[in-house]
N, C-alpha and C positions, 0 to 999 in steps of 0.2 A: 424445505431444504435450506439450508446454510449454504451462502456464497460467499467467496472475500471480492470484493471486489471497493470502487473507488467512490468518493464520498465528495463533491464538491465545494467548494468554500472560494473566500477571497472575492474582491470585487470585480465589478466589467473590466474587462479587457485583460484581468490579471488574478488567473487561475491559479490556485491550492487546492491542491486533491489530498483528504485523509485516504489511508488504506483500512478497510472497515469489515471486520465478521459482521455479518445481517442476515436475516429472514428475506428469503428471495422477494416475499411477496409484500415487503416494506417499498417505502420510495426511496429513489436514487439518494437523495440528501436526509432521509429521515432517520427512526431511531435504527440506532445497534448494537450488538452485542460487546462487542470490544472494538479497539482501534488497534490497529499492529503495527502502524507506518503513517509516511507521509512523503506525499511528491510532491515537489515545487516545481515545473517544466520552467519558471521563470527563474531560476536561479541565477546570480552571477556571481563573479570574481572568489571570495573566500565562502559564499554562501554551501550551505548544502542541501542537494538538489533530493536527494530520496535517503528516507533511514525505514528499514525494514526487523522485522522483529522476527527472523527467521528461525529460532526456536518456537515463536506461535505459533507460525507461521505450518510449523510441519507439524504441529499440535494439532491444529483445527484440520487440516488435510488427513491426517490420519483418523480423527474422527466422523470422515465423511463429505466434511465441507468441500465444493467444487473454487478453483480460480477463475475469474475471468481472462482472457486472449492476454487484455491488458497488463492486469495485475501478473500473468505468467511472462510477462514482460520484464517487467518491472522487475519482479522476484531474481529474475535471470541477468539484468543489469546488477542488482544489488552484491547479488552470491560471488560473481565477479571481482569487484571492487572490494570488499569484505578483505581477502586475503592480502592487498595492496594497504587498503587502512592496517590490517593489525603487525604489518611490516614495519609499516614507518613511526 
């Protein structure tokens, strides 16, 4: 099965998460099929905290692939802000 789910990076105490299509029965940080995104939880000031590829995104979902809790999080923060970015 194909999961999108989150891919870990960055050093101790200071998390980067990829957003990553994988083989469920890969490891959390190992290989994948594509990357669609990225969350920064550390974000500040002019940074930016999550970019999502929401065209893959309903790509790979219509092909089957499952989200995690998380990433249907995340997805649903993003789809949000999306129409405030393409305002301004």
């Amino acid at each position: 099965m194909v999961v999108i789910r989150l891919s870990r990076g960055g050093a101790k105490a200071r998390p980067f998460f990829n957003i990553v299509v994988a083989d469920k029965r890969t490891r959390r940080d190992g290989r994948f099929i594509e990357r669609v995104g990225f969350y920064n939880p550390r974000a500040t000031g002019g940074e930016e905290s999550i970019r999502v590829a929401l065209d893959r995104i309903t790509y790979w979902t219509s092909v089957g692939a499952q989200t995690s809790p998380t990433v249907d999080r995340l997805i649903a923060q993003a789809a949000k802000a999306a129409p405030a970015a393409a305002a301004a």
